[in-house]
C-alpha positions in Angstrom: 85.5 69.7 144.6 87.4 66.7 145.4 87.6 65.6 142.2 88.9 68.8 140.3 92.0 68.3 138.4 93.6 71.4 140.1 93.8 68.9 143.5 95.7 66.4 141.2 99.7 65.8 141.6 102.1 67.7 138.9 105.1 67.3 137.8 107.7 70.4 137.3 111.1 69.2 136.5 112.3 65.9 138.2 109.2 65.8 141.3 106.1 65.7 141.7 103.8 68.3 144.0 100.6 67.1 145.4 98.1 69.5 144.0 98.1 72.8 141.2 98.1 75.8 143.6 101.0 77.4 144.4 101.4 80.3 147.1 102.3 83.8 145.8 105.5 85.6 147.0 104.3 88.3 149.1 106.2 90.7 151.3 104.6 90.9 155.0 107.6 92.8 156.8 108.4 89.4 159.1 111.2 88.6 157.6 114.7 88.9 159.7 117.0 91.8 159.6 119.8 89.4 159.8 118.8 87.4 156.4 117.0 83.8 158.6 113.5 83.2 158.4 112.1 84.2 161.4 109.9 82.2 163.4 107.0 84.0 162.3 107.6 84.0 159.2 107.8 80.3 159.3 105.0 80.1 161.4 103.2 81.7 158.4 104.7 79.7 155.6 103.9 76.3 157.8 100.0 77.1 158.3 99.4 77.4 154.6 100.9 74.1 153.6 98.7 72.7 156.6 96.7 74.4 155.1 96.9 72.4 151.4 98.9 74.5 149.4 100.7 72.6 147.2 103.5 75.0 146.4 105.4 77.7 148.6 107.0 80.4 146.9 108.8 82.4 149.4 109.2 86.1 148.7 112.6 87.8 148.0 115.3 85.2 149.0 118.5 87.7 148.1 121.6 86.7 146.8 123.5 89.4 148.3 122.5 90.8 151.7 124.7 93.7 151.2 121.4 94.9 149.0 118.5 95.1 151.5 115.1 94.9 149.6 112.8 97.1 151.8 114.5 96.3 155.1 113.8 92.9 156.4 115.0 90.6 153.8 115.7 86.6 154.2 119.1 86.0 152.5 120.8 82.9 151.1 124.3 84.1 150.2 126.3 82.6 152.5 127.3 78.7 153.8 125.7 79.6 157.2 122.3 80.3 156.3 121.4 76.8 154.5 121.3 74.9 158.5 118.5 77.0 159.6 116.3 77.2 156.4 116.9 73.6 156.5 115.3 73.6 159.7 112.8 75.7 158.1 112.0 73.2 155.0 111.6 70.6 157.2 108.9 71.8 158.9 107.1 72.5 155.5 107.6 68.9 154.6 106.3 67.6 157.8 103.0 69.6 156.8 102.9 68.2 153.4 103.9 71.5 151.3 107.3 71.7 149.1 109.1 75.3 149.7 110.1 77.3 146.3 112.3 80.4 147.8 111.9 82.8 145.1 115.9 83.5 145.1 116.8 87.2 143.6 119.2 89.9 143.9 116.9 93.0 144.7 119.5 95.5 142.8 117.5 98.3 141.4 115.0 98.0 143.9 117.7 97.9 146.7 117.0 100.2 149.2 120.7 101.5 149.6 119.4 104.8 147.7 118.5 106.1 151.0 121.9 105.7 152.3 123.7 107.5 149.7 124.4 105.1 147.5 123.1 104.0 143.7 121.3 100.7 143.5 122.5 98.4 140.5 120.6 98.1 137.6 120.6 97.1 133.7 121.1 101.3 133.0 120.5 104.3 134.3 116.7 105.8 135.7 114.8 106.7 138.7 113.5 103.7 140.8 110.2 103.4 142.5 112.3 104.9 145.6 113.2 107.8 143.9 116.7 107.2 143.9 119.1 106.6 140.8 120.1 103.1 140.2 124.1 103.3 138.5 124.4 101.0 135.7 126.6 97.9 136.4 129.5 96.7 133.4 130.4 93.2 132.6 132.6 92.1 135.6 129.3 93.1 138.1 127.5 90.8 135.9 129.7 87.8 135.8 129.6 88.1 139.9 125.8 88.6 139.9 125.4 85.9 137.9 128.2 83.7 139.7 126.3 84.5 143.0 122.7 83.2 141.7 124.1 79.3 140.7 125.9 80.0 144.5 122.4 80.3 146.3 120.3 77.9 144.8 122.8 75.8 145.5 122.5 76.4 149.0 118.8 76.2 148.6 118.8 72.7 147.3 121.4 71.9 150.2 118.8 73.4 152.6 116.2 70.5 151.1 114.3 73.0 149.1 111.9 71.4 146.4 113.0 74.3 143.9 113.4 77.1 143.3 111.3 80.5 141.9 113.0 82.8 139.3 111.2 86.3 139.0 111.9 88.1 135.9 108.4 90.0 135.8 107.4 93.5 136.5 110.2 95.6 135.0 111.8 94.6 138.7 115.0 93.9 140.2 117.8 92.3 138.9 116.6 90.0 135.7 113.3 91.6 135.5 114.7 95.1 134.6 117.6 93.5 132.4 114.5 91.8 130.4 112.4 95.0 130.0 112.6 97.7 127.5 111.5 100.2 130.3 114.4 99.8 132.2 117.3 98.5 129.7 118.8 101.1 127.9 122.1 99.2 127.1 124.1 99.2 124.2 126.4 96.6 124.8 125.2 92.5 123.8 122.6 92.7 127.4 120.9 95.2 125.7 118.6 96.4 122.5 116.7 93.8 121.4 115.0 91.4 123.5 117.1 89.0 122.7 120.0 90.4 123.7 117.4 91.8 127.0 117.3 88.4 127.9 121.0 87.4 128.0 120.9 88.1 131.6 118.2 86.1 132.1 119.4 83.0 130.5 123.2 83.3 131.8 121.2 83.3 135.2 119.5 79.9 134.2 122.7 78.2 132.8 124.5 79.2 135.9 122.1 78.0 138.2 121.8 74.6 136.3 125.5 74.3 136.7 124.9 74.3 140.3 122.2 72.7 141.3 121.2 68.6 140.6 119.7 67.8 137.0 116.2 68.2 137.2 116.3 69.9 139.8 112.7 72.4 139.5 113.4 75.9 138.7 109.7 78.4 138.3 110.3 81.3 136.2 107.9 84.6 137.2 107.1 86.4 134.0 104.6 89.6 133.2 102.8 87.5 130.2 102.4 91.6 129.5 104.0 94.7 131.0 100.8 96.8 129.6 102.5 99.5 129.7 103.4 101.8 126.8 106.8 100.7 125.7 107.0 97.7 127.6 107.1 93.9 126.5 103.9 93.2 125.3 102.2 89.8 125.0 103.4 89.1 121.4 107.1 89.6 122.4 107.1 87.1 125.3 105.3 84.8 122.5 108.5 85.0 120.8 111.3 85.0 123.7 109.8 82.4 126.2 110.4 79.5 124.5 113.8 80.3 123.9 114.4 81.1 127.9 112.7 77.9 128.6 114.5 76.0 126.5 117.8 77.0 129.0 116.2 74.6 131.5 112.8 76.4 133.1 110.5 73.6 134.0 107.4 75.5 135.2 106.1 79.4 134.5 104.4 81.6 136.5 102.0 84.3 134.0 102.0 87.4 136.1 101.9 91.0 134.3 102.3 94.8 134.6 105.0 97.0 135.6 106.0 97.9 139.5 106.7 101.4 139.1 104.5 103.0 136.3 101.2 101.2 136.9 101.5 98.8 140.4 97.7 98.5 139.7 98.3 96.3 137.0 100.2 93.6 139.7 97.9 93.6 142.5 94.8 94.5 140.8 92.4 95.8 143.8 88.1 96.3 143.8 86.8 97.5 140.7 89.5 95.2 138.3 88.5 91.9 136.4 89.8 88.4 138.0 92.1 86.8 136.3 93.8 89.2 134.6 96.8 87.3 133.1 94.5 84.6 132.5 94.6 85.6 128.5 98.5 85.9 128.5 98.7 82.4 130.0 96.6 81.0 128.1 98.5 82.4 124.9 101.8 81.2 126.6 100.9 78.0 127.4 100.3 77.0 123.5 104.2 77.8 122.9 105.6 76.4 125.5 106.3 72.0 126.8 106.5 73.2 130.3 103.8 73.6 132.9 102.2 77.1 133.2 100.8 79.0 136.2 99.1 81.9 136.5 98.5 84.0 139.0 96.4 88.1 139.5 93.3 88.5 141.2 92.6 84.5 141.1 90.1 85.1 143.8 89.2 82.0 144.8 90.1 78.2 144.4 87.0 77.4 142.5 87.7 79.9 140.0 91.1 78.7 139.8 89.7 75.0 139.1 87.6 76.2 136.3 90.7 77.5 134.8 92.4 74.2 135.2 90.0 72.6 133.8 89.1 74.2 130.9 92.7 73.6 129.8 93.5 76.9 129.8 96.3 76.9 132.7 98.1 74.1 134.2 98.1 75.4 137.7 96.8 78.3 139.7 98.9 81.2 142.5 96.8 82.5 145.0 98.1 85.2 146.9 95.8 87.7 148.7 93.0 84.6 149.5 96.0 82.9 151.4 96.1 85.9 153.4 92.8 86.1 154.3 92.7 82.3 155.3 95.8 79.9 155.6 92.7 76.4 155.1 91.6 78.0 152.0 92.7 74.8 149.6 91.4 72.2 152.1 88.1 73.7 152.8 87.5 73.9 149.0 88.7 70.4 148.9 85.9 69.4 151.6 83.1 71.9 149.8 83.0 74.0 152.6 82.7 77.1 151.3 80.6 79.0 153.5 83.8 78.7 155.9 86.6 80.3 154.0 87.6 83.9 155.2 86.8 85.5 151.7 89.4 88.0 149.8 87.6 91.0 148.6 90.7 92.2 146.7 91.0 95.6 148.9 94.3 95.8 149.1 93.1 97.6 152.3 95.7 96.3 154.9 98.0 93.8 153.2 99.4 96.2 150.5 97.6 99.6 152.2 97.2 100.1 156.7 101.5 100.0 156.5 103.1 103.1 158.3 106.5 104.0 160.1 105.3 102.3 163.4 104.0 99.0 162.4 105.0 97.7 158.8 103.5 94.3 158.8 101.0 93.2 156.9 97.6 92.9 157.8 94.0 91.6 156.4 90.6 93.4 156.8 88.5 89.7 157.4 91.8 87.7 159.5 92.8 89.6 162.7 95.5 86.6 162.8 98.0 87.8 159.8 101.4 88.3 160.7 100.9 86.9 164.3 100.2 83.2 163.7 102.4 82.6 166.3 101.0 84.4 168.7 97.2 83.7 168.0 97.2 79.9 166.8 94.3 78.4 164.5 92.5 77.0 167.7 92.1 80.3 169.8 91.3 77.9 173.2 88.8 78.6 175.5 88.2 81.1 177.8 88.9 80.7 181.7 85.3 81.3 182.6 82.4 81.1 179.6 80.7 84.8 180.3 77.7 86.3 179.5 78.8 88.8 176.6 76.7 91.8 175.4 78.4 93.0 171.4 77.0 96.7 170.9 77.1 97.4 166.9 77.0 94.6 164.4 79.9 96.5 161.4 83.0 94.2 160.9 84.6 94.9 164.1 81.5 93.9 166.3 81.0 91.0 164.2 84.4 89.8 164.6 84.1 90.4 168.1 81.2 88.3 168.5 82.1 85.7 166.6 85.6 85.4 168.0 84.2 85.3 171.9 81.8 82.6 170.6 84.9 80.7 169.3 86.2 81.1 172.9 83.4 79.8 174.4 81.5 82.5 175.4 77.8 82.9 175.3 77.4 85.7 172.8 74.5 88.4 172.0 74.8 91.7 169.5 72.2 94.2 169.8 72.1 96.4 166.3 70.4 99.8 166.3 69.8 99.3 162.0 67.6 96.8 160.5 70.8 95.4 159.2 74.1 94.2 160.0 77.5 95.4 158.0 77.6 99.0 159.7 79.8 101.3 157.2 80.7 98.4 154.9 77.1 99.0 153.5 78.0 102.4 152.4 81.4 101.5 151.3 80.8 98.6 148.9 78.0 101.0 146.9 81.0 102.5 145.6 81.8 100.5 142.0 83.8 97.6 142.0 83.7 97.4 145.8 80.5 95.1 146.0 82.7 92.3 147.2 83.6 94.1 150.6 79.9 92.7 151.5 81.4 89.3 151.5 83.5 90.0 155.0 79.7 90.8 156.7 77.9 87.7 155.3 80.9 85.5 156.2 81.0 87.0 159.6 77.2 86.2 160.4 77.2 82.6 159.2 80.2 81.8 161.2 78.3 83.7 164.1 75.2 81.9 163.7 77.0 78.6 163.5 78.7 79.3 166.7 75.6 80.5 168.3 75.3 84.0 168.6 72.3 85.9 168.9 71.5 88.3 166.5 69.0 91.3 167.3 68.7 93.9 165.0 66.0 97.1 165.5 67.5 96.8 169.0 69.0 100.1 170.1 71.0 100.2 173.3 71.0 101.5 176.3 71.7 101.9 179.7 68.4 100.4 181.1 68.3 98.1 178.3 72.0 97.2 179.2 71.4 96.7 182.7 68.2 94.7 182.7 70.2 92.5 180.2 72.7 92.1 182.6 75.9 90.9 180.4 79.3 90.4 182.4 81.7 91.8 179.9 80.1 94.6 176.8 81.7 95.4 174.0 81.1 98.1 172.4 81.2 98.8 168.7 78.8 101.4 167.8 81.2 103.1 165.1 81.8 106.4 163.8 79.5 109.8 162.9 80.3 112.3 160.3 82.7 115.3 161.7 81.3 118.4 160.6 84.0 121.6 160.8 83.4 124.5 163.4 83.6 127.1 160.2 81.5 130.1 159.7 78.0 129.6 158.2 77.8 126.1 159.5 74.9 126.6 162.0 72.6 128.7 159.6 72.4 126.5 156.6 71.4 122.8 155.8 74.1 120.3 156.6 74.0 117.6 154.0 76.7 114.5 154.4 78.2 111.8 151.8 76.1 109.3 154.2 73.4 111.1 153.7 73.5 110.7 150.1 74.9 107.4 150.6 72.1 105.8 152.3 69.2 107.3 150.7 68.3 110.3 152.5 69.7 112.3 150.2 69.0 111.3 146.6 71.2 113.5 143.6 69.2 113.1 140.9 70.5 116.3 138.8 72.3 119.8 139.5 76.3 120.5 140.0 77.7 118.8 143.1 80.5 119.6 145.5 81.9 117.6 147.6 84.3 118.6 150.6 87.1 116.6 151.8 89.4 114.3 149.6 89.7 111.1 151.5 88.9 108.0 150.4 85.1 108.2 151.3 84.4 111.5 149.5 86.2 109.7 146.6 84.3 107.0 146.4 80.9 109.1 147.0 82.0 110.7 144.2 81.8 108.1 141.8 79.0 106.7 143.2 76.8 109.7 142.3 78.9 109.8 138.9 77.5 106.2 138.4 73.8 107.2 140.0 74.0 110.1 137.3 74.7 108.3 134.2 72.1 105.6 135.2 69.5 108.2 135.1 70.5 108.8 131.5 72.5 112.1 132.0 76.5 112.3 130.8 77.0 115.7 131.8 77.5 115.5 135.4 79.3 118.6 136.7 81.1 118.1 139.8 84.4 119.8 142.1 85.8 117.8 144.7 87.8 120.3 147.1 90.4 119.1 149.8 92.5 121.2 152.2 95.6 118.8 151.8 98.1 118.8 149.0 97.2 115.1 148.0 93.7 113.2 147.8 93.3 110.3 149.5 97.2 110.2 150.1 97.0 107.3 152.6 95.4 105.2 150.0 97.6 102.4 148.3 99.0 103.2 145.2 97.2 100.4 143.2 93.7 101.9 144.7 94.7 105.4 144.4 96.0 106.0 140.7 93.3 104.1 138.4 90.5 105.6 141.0 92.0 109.5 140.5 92.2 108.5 136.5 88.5 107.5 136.8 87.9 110.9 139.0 90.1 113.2 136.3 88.5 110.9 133.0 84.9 112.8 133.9 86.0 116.2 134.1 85.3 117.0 137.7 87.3 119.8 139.4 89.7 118.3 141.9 91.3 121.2 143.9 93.9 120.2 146.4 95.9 122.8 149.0 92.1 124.5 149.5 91.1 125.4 152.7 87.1 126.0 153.4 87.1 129.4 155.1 82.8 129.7 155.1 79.9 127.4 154.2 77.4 129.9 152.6 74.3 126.7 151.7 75.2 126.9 147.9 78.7 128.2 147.5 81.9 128.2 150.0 84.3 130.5 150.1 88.3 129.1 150.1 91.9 130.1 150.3 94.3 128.3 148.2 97.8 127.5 149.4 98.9 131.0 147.8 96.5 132.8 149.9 94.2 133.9 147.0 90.3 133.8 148.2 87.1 133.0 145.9 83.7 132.2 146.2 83.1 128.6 144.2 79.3 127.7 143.0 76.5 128.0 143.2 76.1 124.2 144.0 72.8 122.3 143.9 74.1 120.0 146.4 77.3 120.5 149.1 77.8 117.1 150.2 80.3 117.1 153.9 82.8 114.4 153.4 85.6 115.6 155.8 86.4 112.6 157.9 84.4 111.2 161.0 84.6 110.8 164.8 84.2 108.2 167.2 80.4 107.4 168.2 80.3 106.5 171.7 78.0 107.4 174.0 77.7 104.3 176.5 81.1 103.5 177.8 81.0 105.4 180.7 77.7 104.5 181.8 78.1 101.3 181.6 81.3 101.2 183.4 79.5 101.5 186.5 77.0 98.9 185.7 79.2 96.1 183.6 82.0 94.4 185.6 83.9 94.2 182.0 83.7 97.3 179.1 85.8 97.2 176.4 85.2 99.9 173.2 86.8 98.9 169.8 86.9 100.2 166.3 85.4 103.4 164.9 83.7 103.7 168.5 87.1 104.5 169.9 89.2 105.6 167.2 88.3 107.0 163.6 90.2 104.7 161.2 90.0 101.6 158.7 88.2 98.2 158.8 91.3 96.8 159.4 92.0 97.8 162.6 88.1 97.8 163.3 88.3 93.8 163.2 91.4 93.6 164.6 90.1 95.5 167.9 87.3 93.1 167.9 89.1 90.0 167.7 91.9 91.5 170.7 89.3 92.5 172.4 87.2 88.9 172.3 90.8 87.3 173.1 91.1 89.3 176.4 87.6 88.3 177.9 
């Protein structure tokens, strides 16, 4: 790979950058409440241009800290914050990356709504908040404008290389000026897009005023906002050679809408890669500027094709940066086996947020969001130990494989002829085949590092003790949970596992399936797909959930195109419907209005109502094992996320 053109130098506006890949602007909810960049946030930024990125972008660099863009927010509208990001740019330079802060004022997506007051925008409408955004007149635009040419000012002052424009997504400020979806002016800023992208350009002018000539200046665009209504490809044809021509020197090709379709920004499992790729491509043949694209490029190598077939000048990875910081320079030294793979889940770095912990996370790097706590090189352990891993799914892999790191002398014992643990069951559900990748790149780096694999090897606690390991961990996962309701005890109890792994083939018949989570979901289109393969179309099927929302703790770019898929085949989705008695092929329920009916007959009643911890060891072995730690599923119910996140904590306090 070291002689791909996406490793070579470009040049955007007056410099030149030392390779095609730039890094995407993500939020990760490490960001300062008092507008700096924290030191974890630099310590993130740092590792992936050690790393080889060529170009930072830095997410959400406001103009105006008075408009908080979901709380934490680094800020560049003031004299006093350009010493410390210079402090901050530095550093990138020192590790061979140029820093792009993606400078914005948030306005509509402001997150003043919840304290009473309307967010500015372009017009009028609800934002993704659910708060009405008040539309701003002609002085607020002058002083908008006025306060962009202000901060990149201050950014080039601060020594950054550039800076990053985003005018995509229907979003914020110059975004929603330059969509249809979100203008609904009548005044010259509004109508057509010309007049949509006044804003826009008036931005660009100002900041040229302000800042050196040549000075670089990337421009985020939705090549398409595929959306009913919104700018399609043929309209961004037409109006980006015109904004370009105000002085952009580089564009970024992104696409979709934030608010209507989120799916269509961060495509998840189950999407095709490069999905701007064709905009881009389009783009690129009116435009004299370098153009980027960026959506589900999953991996550098794809991302060189691209570059080399002409059809892009440059590549943005985002998610696969997450995953692992070295991505660029272990593509550049071919070793690919070693790169913590992206299996676009969204599972923990747009999904696995809540109240009590916010920052980001990744399913396959434990590290995210605490680089400086947990550096690259993990160090040794005080005393190598003799280390016993129960349960070879992702958390007992990462376990192992993160005690071998630390010099431990590592075995796993797994009761199934093969490793993965629920990640086999998951990734049979479509478009989730590339969850698999997380197990097989957990097993080579484990069998690089040593660790013995057993499989067919069930524990316990004579096994354990004859083996004789100073510390265990144990990871042996989760079991259906079955409800205590009426009628449970005198009929056949048949699980989405069961069906899942075989033991419970659906060949024909009507189906039911109880719970509404994410695994009765995806169990149901699993036996959708298993039914049309066996040549039938007519699959009749009810999906019945206690709770007022399916899968509610899903993200929304999983959620929304999977419950379209569910809804496109006809099944019955009944929500606020409680199971009152199991009755082997029908089930009596009580909706939210406390009306009662019998539903079926089924042919098959598959139990998909959550699971519990599996764990039958930990005390034993507590008497006999100087050190027990359990992890995962094995202690708490819950996502792969925090499954491998247990394991590598738990490999870090051996």
């Amino acid at each position: 790979m070291k002689n791909a053109k996406i490793f070579t130098p470009i040049q955007i506006g007056n410099r030149t950058f030392r390779n095609r890949i730039m890094m995407a602007p993500m939020t990760l909810s490490i960001e300062s409440m008092d507008g700096t960049v924290s030191e974890e946030l630099q310590k993130h930024y740092v590792e992936r241009a050690e790393g080889g990125v060529g170009i930072l972008e830095m997410d959400a660099v406001t103009v105006d800290l008075g408009y908080l863009y979901r709380g934490p927010t680094t800020c560049m509208d003031d004299d006093s914050y350009i010493a410390p990001f210079k402090e901050f740019t530095d550093k990138i330079h020192a590790a061979g990356g140029a820093l792009f802060p993606q400078i914005t004022h948030v306005g509509p997506e402001s997150i003043i709504g919840y304290f009473g007051q309307n967010p500015p925008g372009p017009s009028v409408y609800i934002n993704d908040n659910g708060h009405y955004t008040r539309e701003i007149d002609k002085d607020e635009i002058k002083l908008i404008i006025k306060q962009y040419g202000e901060a990149c000012k201050r950014a080039e002052q601060a020594g950054c290389d550039g800076i990053a424009l985003h005018c995509g997504h229907a979003y914020m400020m110059p975004g929603s000026f330059l969509s249809p979806l979100r203008n609904f002016r009548s005044d010259e800023y509004g109508g057509n897009i010309d007049n949509r992208s006044r804003f826009v350009c008036e931005v660009i002018d100002e900041i040229r005023r302000n800042v050196s000539p040549g000075f670089p200046i990337i421009m985020r665009v939705s090549g398409s906002e595929r959306y009913p209504g919104g700018n399609t490809l043929d309209d961004m044809l037409y109006i980006l050679p015109k904004i370009v021509a105000h002085g952009i020197d580089a564009l970024e090709i992104s696409g979709g809408t934030q608010y209507e379709a989120p799916w269509t920004i961060i495509p998840s499992h189950g999407e095709p890669r490069g999905v701007n790729v064709k905009e881009a491509t389009e783009i690129k043949k009116v435009v004299d500027v370098p153009v980027f694209v960026v959506g589900k490029i999953e991996s550098v190598v794809y991302g060189a094709e691209l570059v080399e077939r002409g059809l892009v000048d440059g590549i943005t990875l985002g998610r696969p940066l997450l995953a692992d910081p070295d991505i660029v320079n272990k593509t550049y030294e071919g070793r690919l086996e070693d790169i913590a793979p992206c299996a676009s889940c969204c599972g923990g770095c747009v999904g696995a947020r809540n109240a009590e912990d916010q920052v980001a996370k990744c399913n396959i790097n434990p590290r995210l969001g605490r680089e400086s706590r947990f550096g690259r090189d993990l160090g040794k352990a005080e005393k190598s130990k003799k280390v016993l891993v129960i349960g070879a799914g992702p958390g007992g892999l990462m376990a192992a494989k993160v005690a071998a790191e630390r010099g431990h002398k590592v075995t796993v014992w797994e009761k199934a002829h093969t490793c993965g643990g629920q990640v086999n069951m998951a990734a049979k559900a479509p478009g989730k085949q590339d969850d698999m990748k997380w197990i097989q790149y957990l097993l080579v780096q484990c069998r690089k590092l040593g660790v013995e694999l057993v499989n067919d090897k069930e524990a316990t606690v004579e096994a354990v003790k004859e083996f004789a390991p100073e510390a265990a961990i144990i990871a042996t996962g989760a079991v259906p949970f079955i409800p205590d309701i009426p009628g449970i005890t005198e009929h056949e109890i048949v699980t989405a596992q069961d069906f899942l792994t075989g033991k419970h083939p659906i060949v024909e018949g009507k189906v039911c399936i109880l719970g509404g989570g994410i695994v009765a979901l995806e169990t149901a289109e699993v036996v959708q797909q298993f039914h049309r393969y066996q040549g039938h179309d007519d699959l009749n099927m009810d999906i019945v959930e206690m709770l007022p929302t399916m899968a509610k703790d899903l993200a929304a770019n999983i959620r929304e195109p999977m419950m379209r898929r569910l809804k496109s085949h006809g099944f019955g989705m009944y929500t606020n419907t409680k199971v009152l008695e199991y009755r082997g092929n029908t089930i009596l329920v009580e909706k939210a209005d406390g009306t009662q009916l019998e539903m079926g007959p089924y042919d098959h009643i598959l139990f998909s109502m959550g699971t519990k911890p599996y764990n039958t060891l930990s005390e034993e072995l507590e008497k006999i094992v100087p050190e027990v730690k359990v992890i995962g599923d094995a202690h708490k119910a819950s996502l792969i996320v925090w499954a491998t996140r247990a394991g590598f904590d738990a490999a870090m306090e051996l």
